[in-house]
C-alpha positions as CSV (number, residue, x, y, z in Angstrom):
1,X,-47.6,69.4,-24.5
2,X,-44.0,69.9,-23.5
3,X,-44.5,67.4,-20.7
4,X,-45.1,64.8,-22.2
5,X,-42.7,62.2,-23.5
6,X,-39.9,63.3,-26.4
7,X,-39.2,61.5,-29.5
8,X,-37.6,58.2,-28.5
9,X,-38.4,58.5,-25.0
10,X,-40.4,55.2,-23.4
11,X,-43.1,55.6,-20.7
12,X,-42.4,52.8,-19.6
13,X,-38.3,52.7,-19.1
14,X,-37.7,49.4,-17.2
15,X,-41.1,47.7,-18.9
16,X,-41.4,44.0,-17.9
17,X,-38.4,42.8,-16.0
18,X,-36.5,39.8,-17.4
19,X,-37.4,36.6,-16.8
20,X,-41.1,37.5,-15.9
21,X,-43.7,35.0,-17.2
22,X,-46.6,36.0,-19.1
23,X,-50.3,34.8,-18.1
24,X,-50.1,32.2,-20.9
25,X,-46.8,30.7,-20.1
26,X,-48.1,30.3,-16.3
27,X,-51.0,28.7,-16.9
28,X,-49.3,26.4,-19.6
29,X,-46.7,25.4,-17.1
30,X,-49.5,24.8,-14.2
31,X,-51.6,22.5,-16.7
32,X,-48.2,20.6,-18.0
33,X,-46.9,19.8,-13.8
34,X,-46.8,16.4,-13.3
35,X,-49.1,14.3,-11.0
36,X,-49.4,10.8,-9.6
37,X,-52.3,9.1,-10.6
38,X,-53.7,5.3,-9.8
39,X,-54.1,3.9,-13.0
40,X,-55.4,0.7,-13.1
41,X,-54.0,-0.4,-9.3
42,X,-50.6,1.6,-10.4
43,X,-48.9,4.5,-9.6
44,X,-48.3,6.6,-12.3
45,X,-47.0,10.4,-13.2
46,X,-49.2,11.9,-16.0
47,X,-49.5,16.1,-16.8
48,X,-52.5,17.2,-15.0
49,X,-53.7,17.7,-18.4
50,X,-54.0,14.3,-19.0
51,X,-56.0,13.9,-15.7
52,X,-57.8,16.4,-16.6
53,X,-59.1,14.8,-19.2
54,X,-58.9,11.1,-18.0
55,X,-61.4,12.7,-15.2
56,X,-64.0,14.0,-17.7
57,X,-64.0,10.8,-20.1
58,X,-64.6,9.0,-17.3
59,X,-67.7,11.5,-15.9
60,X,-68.9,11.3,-19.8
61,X,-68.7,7.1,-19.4
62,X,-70.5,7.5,-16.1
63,X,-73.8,9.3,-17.3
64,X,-72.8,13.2,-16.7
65,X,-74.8,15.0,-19.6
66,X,-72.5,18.2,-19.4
67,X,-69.5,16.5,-18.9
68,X,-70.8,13.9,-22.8
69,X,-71.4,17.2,-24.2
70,X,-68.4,19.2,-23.4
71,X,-66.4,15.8,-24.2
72,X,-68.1,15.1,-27.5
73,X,-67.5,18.8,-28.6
74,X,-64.4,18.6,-28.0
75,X,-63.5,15.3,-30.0
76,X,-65.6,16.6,-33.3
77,X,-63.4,19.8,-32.9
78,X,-60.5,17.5,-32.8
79,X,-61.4,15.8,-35.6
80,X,-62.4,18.4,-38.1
81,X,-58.9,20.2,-37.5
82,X,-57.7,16.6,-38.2
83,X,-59.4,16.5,-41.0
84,X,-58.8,20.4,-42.6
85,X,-55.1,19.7,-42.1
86,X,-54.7,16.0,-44.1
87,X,-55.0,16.2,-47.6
88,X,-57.8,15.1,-49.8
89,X,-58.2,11.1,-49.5
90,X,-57.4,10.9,-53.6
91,X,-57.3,14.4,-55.3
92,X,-57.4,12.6,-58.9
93,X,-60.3,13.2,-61.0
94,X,-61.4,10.1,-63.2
95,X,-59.4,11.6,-66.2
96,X,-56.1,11.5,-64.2
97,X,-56.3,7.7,-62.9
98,X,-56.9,6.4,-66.7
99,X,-53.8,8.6,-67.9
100,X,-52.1,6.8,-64.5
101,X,-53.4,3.5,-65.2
102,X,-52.5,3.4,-69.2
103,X,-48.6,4.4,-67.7
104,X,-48.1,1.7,-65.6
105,X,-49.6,-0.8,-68.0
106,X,-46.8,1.0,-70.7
107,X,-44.4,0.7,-67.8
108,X,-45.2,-3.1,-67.0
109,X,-44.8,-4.2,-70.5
110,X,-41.2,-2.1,-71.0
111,X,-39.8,-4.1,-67.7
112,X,-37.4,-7.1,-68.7
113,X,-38.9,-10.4,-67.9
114,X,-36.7,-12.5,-65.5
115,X,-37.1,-16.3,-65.3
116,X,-36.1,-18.3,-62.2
117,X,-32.9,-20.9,-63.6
């Protein structure tokens, strides 16, 4: 008991030096490095991300069941956190468009009339 650390003592005095990159931040770095690609008879520089994924669209496009799976997974993923984040396509009930309808027909006859001379 009285070896082991006191009251605001670390076990770990230096800890992580300064500077040092987590496993996350490396990995994020390797996927975001650039790359020349031939795109349509052109050089290019694109993340390897992005030729990451030009590579399996194009195995998808070519007949590769795993690679149409993984693809199309991926897309429907993308698209249903599309679709959580954007608001309803028209949050009023029937009631509300009415009330919003006899408004603008109030507001339409309260606008001055002006004539061309």
């Amino acid at each position: 008991m009285h070896t082991r650390f006191g009251k605001g003592t670390s076990g770990n005095p230096k800890g992580r030096p300064k500077g040092s990159k987590n496993l996350g931040t490396i990995i994020l770095e390797a996927a975001n490095a650039q790359v020349t690609a031939t795109i349509d008879g052109k050089p290019r520089k694109i993340s390897k991300v992005v030729a990451t994924a030009m590579q399996l669209a194009t195995k998808a496009a070519g007949g590769d069941q795993q690679s149409m799976g993984k693809l199309l997974d991926w897309i429907d993923e993308i698209e249903a956190r599309a679709a959580a984040a954007r608001p309803a396509q028209f949050p009023f009930q029937p009631e509300d468009l009415e009330v919003l309808r006899e408004i603008y027909a109030r507001m339409k006859l309260c606008q001055p009339k002006t004539g061309s001379k």
